[in-house]
C-alpha positions as CSV (number, residue, x, y, z in Angstrom):
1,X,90.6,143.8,69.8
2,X,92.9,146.3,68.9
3,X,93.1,146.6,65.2
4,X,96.6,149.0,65.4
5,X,98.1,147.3,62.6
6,X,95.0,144.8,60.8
7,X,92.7,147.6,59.9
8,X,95.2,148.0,57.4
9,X,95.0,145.6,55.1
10,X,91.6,146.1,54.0
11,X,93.1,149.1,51.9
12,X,96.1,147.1,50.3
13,X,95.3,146.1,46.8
14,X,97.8,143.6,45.4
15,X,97.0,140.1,46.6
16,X,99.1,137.8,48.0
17,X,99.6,134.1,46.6
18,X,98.7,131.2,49.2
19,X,101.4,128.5,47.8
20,X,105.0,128.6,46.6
21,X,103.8,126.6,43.6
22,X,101.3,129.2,42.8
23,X,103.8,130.8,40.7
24,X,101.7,132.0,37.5
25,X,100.4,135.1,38.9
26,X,100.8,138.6,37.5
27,X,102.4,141.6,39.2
28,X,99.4,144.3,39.4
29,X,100.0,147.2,41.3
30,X,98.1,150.4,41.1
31,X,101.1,152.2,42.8
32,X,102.9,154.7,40.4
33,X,104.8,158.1,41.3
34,X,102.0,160.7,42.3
35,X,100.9,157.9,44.9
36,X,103.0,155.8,46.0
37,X,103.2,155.2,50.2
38,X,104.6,158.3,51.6
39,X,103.5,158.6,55.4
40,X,103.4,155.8,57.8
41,X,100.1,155.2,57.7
42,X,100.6,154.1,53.9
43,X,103.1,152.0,54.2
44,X,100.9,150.6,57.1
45,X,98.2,149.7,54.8
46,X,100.8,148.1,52.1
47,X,101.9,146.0,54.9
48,X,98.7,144.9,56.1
49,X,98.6,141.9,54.5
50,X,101.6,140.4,56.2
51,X,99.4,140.5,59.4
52,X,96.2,139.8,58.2
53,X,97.4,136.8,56.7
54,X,99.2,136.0,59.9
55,X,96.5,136.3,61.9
56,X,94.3,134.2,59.7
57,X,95.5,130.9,60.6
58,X,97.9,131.0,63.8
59,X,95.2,131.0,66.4
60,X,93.6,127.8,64.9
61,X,95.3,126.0,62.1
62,X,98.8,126.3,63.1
63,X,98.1,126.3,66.8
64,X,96.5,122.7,66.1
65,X,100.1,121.4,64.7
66,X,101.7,122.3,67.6
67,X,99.1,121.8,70.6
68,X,97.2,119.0,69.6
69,X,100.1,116.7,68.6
70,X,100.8,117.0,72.4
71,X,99.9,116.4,76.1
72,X,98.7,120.0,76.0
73,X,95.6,119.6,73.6
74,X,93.4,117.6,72.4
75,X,90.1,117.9,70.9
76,X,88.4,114.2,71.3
77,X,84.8,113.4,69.9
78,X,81.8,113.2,71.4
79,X,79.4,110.4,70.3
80,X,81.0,111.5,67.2
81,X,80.4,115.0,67.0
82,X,83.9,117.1,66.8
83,X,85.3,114.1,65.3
84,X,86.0,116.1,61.6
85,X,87.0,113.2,60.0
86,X,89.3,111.9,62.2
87,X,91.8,115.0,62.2
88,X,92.1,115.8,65.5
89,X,93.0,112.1,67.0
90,X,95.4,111.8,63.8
91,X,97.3,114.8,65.4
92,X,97.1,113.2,68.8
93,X,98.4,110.0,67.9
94,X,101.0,111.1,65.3
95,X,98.8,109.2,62.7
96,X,98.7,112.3,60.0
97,X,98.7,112.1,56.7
98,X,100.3,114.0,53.8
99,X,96.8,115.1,53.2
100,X,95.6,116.1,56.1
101,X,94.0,119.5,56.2
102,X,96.3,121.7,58.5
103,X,99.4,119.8,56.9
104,X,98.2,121.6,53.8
105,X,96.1,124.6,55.3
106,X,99.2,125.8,57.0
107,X,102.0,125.4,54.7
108,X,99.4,127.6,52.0
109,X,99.6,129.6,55.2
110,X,103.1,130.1,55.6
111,X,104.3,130.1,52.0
112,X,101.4,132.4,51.1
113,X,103.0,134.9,53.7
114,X,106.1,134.7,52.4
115,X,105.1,135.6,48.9
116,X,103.5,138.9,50.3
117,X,106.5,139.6,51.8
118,X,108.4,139.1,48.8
119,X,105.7,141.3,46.5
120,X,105.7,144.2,49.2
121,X,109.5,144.3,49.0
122,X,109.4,144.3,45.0
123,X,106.6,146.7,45.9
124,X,109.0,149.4,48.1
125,X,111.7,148.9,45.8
126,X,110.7,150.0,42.8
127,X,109.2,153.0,44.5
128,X,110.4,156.5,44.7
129,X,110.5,156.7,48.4
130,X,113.4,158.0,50.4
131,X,116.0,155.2,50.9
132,X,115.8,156.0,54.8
133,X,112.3,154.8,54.6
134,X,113.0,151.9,52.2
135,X,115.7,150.8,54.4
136,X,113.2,150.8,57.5
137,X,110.1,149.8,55.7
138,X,112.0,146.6,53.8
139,X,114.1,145.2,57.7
140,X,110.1,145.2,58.9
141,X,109.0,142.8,55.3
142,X,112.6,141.1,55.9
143,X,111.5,140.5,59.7
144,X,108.1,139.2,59.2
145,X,109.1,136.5,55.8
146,X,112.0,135.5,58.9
147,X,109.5,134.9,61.2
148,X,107.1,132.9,58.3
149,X,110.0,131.0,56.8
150,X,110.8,130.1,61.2
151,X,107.1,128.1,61.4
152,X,107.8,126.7,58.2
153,X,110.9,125.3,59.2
154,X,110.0,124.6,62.4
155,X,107.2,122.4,61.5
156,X,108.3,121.3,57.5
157,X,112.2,121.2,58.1
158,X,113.1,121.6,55.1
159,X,111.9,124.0,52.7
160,X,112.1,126.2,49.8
161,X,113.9,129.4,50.7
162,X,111.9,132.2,48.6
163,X,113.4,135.7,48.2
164,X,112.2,136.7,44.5
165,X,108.8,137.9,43.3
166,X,108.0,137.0,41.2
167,X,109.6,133.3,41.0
168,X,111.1,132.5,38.2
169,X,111.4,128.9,38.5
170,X,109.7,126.5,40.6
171,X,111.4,126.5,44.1
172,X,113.5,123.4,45.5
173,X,113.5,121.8,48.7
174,X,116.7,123.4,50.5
175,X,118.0,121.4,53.8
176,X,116.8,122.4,57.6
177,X,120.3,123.8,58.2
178,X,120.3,126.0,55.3
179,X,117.5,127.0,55.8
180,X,118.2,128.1,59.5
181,X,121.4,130.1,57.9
182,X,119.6,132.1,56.2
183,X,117.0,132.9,58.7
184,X,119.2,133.6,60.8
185,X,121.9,135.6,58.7
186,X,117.9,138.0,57.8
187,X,117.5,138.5,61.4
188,X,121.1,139.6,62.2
189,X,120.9,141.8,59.0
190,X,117.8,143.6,59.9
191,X,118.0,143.7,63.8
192,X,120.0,147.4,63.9
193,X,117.0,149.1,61.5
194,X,114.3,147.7,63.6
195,X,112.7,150.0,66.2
196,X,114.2,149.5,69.8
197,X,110.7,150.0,72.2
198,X,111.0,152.7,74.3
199,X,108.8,154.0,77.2
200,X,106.6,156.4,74.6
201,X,106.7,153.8,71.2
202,X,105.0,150.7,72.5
203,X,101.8,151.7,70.9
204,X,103.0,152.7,67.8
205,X,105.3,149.3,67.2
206,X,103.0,147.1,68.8
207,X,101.8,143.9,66.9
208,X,105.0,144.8,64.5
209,X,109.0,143.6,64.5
210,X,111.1,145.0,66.5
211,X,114.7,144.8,68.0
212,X,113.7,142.5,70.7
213,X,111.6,140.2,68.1
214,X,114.2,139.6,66.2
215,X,116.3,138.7,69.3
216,X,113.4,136.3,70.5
217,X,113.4,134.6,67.4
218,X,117.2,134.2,67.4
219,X,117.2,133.0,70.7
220,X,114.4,130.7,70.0
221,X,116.7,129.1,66.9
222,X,119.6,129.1,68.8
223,X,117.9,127.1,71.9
224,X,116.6,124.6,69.3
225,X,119.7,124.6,67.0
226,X,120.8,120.9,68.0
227,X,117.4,119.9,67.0
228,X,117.8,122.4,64.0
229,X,121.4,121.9,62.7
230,X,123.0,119.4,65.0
231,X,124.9,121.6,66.6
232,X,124.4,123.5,70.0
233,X,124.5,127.2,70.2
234,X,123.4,127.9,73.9
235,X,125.6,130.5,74.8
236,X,124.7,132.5,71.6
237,X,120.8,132.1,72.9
238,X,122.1,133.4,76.4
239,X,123.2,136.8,74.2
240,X,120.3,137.4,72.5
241,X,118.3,137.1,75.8
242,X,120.7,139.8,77.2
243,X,120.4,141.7,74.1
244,X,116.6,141.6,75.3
245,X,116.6,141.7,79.2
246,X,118.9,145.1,79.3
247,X,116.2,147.1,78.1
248,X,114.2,148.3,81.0
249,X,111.1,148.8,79.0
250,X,110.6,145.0,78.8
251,X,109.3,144.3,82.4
252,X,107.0,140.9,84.3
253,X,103.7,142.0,84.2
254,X,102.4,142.2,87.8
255,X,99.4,140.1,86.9
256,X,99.7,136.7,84.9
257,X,95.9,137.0,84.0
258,X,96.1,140.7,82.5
259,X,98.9,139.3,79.7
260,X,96.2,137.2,78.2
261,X,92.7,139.2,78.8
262,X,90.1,140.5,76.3
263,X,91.4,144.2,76.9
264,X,95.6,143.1,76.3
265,X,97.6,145.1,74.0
266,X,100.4,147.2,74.0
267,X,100.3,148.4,78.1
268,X,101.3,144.9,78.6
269,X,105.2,145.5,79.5
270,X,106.7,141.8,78.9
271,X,104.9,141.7,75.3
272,X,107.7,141.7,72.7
273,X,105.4,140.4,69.7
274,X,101.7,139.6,69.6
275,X,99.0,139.1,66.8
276,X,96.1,141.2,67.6
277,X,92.7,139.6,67.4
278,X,89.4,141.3,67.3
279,X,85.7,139.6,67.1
280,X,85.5,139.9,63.2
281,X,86.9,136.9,61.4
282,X,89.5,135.4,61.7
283,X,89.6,136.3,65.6
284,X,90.7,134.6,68.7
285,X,88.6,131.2,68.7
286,X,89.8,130.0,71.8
287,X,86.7,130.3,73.6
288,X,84.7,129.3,70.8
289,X,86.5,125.2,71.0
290,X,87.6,125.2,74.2
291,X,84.6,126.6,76.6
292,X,82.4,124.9,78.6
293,X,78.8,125.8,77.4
294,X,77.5,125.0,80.8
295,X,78.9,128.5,81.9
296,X,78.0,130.9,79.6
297,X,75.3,132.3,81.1
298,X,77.9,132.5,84.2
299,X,80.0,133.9,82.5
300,X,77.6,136.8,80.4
301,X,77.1,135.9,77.7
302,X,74.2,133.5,75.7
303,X,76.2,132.1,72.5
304,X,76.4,128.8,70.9
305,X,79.7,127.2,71.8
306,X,81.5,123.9,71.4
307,X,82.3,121.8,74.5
308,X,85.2,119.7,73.3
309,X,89.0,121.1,73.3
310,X,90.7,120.5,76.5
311,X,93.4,119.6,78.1
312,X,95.0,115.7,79.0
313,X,94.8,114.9,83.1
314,X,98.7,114.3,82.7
315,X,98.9,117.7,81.5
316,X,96.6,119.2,84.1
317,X,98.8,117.5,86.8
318,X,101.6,119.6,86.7
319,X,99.9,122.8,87.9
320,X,99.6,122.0,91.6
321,X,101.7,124.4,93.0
322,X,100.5,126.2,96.0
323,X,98.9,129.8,95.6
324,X,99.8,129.5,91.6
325,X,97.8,132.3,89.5
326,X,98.6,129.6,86.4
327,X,96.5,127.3,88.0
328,X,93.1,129.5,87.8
329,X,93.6,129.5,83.7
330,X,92.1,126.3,84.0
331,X,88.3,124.8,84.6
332,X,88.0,122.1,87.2
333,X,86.2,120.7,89.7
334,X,83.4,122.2,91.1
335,X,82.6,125.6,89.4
336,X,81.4,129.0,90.0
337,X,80.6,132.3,88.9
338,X,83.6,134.4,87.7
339,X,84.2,137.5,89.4
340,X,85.0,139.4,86.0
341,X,88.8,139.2,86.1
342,X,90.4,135.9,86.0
343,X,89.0,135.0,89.7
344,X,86.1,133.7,90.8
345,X,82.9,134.1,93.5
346,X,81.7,132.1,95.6
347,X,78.3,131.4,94.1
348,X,77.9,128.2,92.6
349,X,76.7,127.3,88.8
350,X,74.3,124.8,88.0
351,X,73.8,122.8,85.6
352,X,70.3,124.1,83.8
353,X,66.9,123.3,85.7
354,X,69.1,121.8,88.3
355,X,70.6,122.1,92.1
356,X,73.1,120.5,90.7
357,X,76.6,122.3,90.2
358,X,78.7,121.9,87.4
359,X,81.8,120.0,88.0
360,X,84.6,119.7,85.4
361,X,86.0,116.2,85.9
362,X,89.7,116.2,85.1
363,X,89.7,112.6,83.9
364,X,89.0,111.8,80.2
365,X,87.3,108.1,79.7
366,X,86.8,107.2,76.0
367,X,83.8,104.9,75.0
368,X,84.9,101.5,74.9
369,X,85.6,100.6,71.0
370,X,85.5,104.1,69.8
371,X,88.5,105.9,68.5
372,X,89.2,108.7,70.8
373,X,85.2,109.8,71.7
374,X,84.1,110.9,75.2
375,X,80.4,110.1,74.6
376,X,77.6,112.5,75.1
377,X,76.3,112.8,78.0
378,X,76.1,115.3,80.6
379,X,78.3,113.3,82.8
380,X,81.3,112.6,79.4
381,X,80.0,116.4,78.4
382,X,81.9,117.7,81.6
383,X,85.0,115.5,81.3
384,X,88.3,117.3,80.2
385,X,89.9,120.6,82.0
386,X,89.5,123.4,80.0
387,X,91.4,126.4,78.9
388,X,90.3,129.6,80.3
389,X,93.8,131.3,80.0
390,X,92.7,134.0,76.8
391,X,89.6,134.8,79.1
392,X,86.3,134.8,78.3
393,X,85.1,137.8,76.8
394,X,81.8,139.1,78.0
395,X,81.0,140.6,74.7
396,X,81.2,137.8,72.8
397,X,78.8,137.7,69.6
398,X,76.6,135.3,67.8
399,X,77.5,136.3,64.6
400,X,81.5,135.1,65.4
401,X,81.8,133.7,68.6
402,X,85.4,134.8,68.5
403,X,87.3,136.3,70.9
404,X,89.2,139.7,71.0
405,X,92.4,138.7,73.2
406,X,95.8,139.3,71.2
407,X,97.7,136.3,71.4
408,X,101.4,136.5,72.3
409,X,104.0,134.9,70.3
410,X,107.2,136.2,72.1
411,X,107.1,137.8,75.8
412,X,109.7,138.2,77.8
413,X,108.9,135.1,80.6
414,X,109.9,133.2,77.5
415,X,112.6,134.9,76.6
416,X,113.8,134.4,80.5
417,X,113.0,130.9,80.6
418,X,114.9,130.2,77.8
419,X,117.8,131.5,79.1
420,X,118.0,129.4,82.4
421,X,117.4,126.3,80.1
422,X,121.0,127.8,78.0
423,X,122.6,128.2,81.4
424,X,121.3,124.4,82.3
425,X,122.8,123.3,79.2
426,X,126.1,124.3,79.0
427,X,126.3,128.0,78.9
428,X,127.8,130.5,81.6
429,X,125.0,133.1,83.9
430,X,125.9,136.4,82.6
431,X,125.2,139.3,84.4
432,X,122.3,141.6,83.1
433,X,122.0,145.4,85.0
434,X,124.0,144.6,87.8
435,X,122.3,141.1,88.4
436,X,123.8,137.8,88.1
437,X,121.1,135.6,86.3
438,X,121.4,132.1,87.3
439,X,118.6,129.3,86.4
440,X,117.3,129.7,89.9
441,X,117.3,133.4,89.5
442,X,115.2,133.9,86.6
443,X,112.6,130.9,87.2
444,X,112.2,132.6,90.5
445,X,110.9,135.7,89.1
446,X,108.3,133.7,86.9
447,X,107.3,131.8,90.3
448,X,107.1,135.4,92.7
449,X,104.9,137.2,89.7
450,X,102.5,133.8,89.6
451,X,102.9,133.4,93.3
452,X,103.9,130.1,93.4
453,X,106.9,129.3,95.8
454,X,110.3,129.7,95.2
455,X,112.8,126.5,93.5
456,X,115.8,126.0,95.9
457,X,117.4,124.2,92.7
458,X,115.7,123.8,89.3
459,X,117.2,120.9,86.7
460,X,116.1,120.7,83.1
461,X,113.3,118.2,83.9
462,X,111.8,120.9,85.9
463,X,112.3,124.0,83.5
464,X,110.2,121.9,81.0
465,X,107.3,121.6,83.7
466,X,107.8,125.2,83.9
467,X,107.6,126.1,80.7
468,X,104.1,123.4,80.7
469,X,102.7,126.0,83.4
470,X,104.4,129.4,82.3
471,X,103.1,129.0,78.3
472,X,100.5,126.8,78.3
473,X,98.0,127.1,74.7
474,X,100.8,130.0,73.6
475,X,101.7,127.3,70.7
476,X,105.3,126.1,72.1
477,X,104.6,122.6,74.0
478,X,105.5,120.2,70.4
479,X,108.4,122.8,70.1
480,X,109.6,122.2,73.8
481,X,109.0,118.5,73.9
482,X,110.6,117.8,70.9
483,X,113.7,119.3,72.4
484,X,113.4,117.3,75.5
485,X,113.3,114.4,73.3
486,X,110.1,113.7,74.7
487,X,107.9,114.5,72.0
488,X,106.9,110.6,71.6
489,X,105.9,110.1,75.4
490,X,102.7,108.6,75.1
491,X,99.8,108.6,78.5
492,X,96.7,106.2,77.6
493,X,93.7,107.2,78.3
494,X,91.1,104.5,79.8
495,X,89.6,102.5,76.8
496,X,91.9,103.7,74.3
497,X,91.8,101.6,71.1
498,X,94.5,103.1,69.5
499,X,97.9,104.0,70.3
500,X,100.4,106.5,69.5
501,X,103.0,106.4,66.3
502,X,106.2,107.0,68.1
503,X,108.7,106.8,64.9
504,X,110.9,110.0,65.2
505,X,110.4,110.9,61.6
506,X,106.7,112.3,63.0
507,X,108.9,115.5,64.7
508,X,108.5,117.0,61.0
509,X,105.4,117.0,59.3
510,X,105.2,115.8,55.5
511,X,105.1,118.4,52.8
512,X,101.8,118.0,51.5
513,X,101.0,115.6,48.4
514,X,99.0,118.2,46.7
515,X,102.7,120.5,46.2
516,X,104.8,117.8,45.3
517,X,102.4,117.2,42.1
518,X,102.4,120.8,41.4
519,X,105.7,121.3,42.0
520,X,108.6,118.2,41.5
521,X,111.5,120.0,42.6
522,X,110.3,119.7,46.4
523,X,111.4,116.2,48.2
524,X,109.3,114.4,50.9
525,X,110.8,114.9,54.5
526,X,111.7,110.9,55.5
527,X,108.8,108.9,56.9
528,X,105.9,109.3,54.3
């Protein structure tokens, strides 16, 4: 849904590079004086590709490195269907290899984003726009490469830092701390020319940087900067949350379900960044891997979907909190027809030709000898909760079987979260418009909006179960665990034949093999 920003990039016409070894490539540009961008809506279309190439890959490739190498996801096989090669268990396990297809998928990904960046910026500076719209037009590039160069770091460590197109040289490896410097010293630069959302701009910014992005994404460094730099910087994540929470027009939505429906977008109040999806390609596949094909006649609508992604039972366990709204993103147990809007009826579904209802079983038995397959029957078919939390859309088509639910990368239930885990961890409760915000305080107003009852006394153990219920399948759980130090907890599942590689050096992935031959100047992270 919701093309505000993608629609866009159709009309662009340089292309972007895909690797930062790709470096041969010649600057075209059909942009000289007589028409050059001039309103917003051009410099909307010579931005475009910065979000279509975003959206091309988060919502699968990337989401994959950081769900299913987790107790959040996993994607088993079935009698051997789903089973790709083996790379879904090699995320599960840790087993990956330096040529494993989202290793080198999503660092194309990320590095190809950059370089768009990096062109568009050559692009608007050798232009004869205004310097007022320079200046604004270049802090939303400088934003976005921040954001890019943050996965790549977050999930590589250390990379090439990339500010030149085009490159000159072939890039070196720089270390995880510089790298975090200079991310950080872009996002402080470019944080006073961003738009601040106001009551009658969220349409207009939506899907785009603004103040409160870059604040989330500082706060989001500075929570993980012992993990990052070896060196803790709570209380500065406690002021960029504050930078955040005194703007008014960041508010709880009243209704969990409505953050993540088919018809989200910018009249969600908490949003702060999102990638809007549509049913064209790439779109929201969500549905698509993760449904239950059982139901979608139940459901409305007749398309051919798979049956495997799902969650772990140890996962699953931690939402059993009385009258929690989180709870009902998931498919267990007995099942019935929805009632259109995150709830459900109280008419049962049945399996085809059958009395018999479907019933998700939470449990997830592998077949004795096999690596990490369910089987295939009707009875290992309906084995694993799934995800129902980017809701079902009814108008779902064969052609794509994609979703149109945006998908949030920053909202403000983070951004509060984060916060309390600060105060947990050393830093001071500040007070934000007239309220003191304690841990208590602000995982309190995530509990009242899900209606789930109130903590007398919440400790860091139990803001990480929190987090598990508050942003399940938003892409944060290998982030979170890893900062728990928990990132090589391992749960069995019955007949498992393989077992989990728990070496720390598996908290980065490997720079992939195929951009070390291209390119010598890049060193392999320890481990591979």
């Amino acid at each position: 849904m919701k093309k505000i920003i993608i629609l866009c990039a159709a009309v662009v016409v340089i292309m972007s590079t895909y690797s930062c070894t790709k470096l041969d490539v010649p600057v075209e540009s059909q942009y000289v004086k007589s028409n050059f961008p001039v309103t917003d809506a051009d410099f909307n279309a010579l931005t475009g590709t910065i979000y279509s190439n975003l959206s091309s890959n988060y919502a699968v490739p990337y989401w994959r490195m950081q769900e299913l190498s987790t107790d959040e996801a996993i994607l088993p096989a079935r009698d051997g269907n789903f089973d790709d090669g083996g790379q879904y268990r090699q995320l599960h396990y840790h087993s990956w290899t330096v040529d494993h297809p989202n290793v080198s998928g999503v660092w194309q990904w990320g590095f190809g984003g950059i370089n768009t960046c990096n062109r568009i910026i050559s692009v608007i500076n050798g232009g004869p726009s205004p310097e007022a719209k320079k200046t604004a037009s270049i802090a939303e590039v400088r934003a976005m490469r921040a954001l890019y160069t943050y996965f790549m770091m977050d999930l590589y460590g250390n990379v090439p830092i990339i500010t030149d197109f085009p490159v000159a040289t072939l890039p070196a490896t720089q270390s995880r701390a510089k790298v975090f410097q200079y991310i950080e010293s872009e996002l402080l630069a470019v944080s006073q020319q961003l738009p601040t959302k106001t009551s009658t701009n969220a349409t207009l910014y939506y899907g785009r940087p603004t103040k409160a992005m870059a604040f989330a994404l500082l706060e989001k460094m500075y929570l993980n900067a012992e993990v990052y730099i070896g060196t803790p910087k709570y209380t500065e994540a406690v002021a960029m949350a504050d930078s955040i929470l005194k703007n008014t027009n960041y508010s709880l939505d009243a209704r969990y379900r409505d953050i993540f429906l088919p018809n989200n977008g910018p009249q969600i109040n908490e949003t702060i960044f999102a990638i809007p999806y549509d049913q064209q390609i790439p779109g929201n596949q969500f549905t698509r891997f993760g449904f239950f094909f059982y139901l979608a006649n139940a459901y409305g609508f007749n398309v051919n979907l798979s049956i495997a992604m799902s969650t772990t039972p140890e996962f699953y366990n931690r939402f059993n909190l009385p009258g929690d709204a989180r709870t009902k993103t998931w498919l267990a147990g007995a099942q019935f027809v929805p009632d259109g809007s995150g709830g459900f009826t109280s008419q049962p579904v049945y399996y085809p030709s059958t009395t018999t209802q479907v019933f998700i079983e939470p449990k997830l038995t592998l077949v004795p000898g096999k690596p990490m397959d369910l089987g295939n029957t009707i009875a290992s078919q309906s084995e694993g909760v799934r995800s129902i939390k980017y809701y079902p859309d009814p108008t779902i088509i064969q052609a794509t079987r994609l979703n149109g639910n945006d998908v949030p990368v920053f909202r403000l239930a983070d951004v509060m979260l984060m916060k309390a885990e600060a105060i947990l961890r050393g830093a001071a409760a500040t007070i934000v418009n007239g309220e003191l915000q304690t841990p208590n305080v602000l995982v309190n107003k995530i509990r009242a909006r899900a209606g789930a009852p109130a903590v007398g006394g919440i400790d860091l153990q139990g803001l990480l179960d929190e987090r598990a219920r508050e942003f399940s399948w938003e892409a944060w759980r290998r982030n979170d665990l890893i900062r728990f130090g928990q990132f090589e907890v391992e749960y069995p599942l019955p007949n498992d034949v393989l077992t989990m590689n728990k070496d720390v050096s598996r908290r980065l992935y490997p720079i992939p093999a195929a951009e070390i031959k291209l390119n010598p100047n890049l060193v392999q992270n320890p481990g591979y």
